[in-house]
C-alpha positions in Angstrom: 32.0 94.6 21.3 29.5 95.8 19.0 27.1 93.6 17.4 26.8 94.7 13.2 23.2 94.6 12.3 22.5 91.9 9.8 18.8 92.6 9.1 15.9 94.4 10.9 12.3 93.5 10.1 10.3 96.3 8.6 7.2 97.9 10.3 5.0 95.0 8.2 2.9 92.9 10.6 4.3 88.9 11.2 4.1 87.3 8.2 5.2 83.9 6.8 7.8 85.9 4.1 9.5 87.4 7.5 10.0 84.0 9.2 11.2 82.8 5.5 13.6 85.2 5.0 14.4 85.3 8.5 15.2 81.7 9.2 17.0 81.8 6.0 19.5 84.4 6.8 20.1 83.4 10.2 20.7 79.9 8.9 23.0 81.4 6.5 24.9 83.6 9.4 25.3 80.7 11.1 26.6 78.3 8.2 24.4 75.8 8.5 23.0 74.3 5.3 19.5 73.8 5.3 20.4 69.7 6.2 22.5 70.3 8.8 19.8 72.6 10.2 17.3 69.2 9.9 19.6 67.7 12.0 20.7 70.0 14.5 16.9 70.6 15.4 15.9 66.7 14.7 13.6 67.7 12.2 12.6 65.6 9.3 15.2 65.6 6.3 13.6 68.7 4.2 11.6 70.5 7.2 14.1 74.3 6.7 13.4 73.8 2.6 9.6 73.6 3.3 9.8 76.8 5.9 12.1 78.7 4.0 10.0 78.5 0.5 7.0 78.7 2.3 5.4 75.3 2.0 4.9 74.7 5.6 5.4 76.4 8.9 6.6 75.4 12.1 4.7 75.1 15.0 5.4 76.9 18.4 7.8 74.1 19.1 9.6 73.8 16.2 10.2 77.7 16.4 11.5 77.7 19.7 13.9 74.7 18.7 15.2 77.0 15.4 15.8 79.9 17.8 17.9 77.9 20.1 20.1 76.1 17.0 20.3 79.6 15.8 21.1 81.8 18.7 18.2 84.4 18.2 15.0 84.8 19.7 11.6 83.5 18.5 10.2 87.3 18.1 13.6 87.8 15.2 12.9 84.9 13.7 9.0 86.3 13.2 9.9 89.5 12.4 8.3 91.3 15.1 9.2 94.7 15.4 11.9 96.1 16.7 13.8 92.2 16.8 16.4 91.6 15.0 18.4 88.8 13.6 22.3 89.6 14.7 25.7 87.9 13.5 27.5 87.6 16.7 29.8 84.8 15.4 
């Protein structure tokens, strides 16, 4: 079965704005709300709000625990090249 590309990072460096945008639509893929999301990754109520509008970032374990809820890889969810975010639902 083919996997319908849902977004690709451009050829822009990793940036905050990917992981934002990233985490948001993979998030949104997966139909989690942002406090479900908290949950899931047994984060503090508010943690996905703060990444997604860029008030805070995770740290190397907090990504690796938001590319497990979400079924991706820690390179799609940065926006590194050539990784993309899927919807394999």
């Amino acid at each position: 079965m083919e996997i319908p590309l849902i977004w690709q990072a451009g050829p822009t460096p990793h940036n905050m704005v990917s992981l934002s945008t990233n985490l948001r639509v993979a998030r949104k893929l997966r139909g989690y709300s942002r406090d479900s999301l908290d949950k899931l990754c047994g984060f503090e109520r508010g943690t996905i709000r703060r990444y997604e509008m860029l008030e805070a970032k995770p740290n190397s374990d907090e990504l690796v625990e938001l590319s497990y809820a979400l079924h991706t890889s820690t390179d799609a969810l940065l926006g590194l090249r050539g990784n993309r975010v899927y919807d394999d639902r």
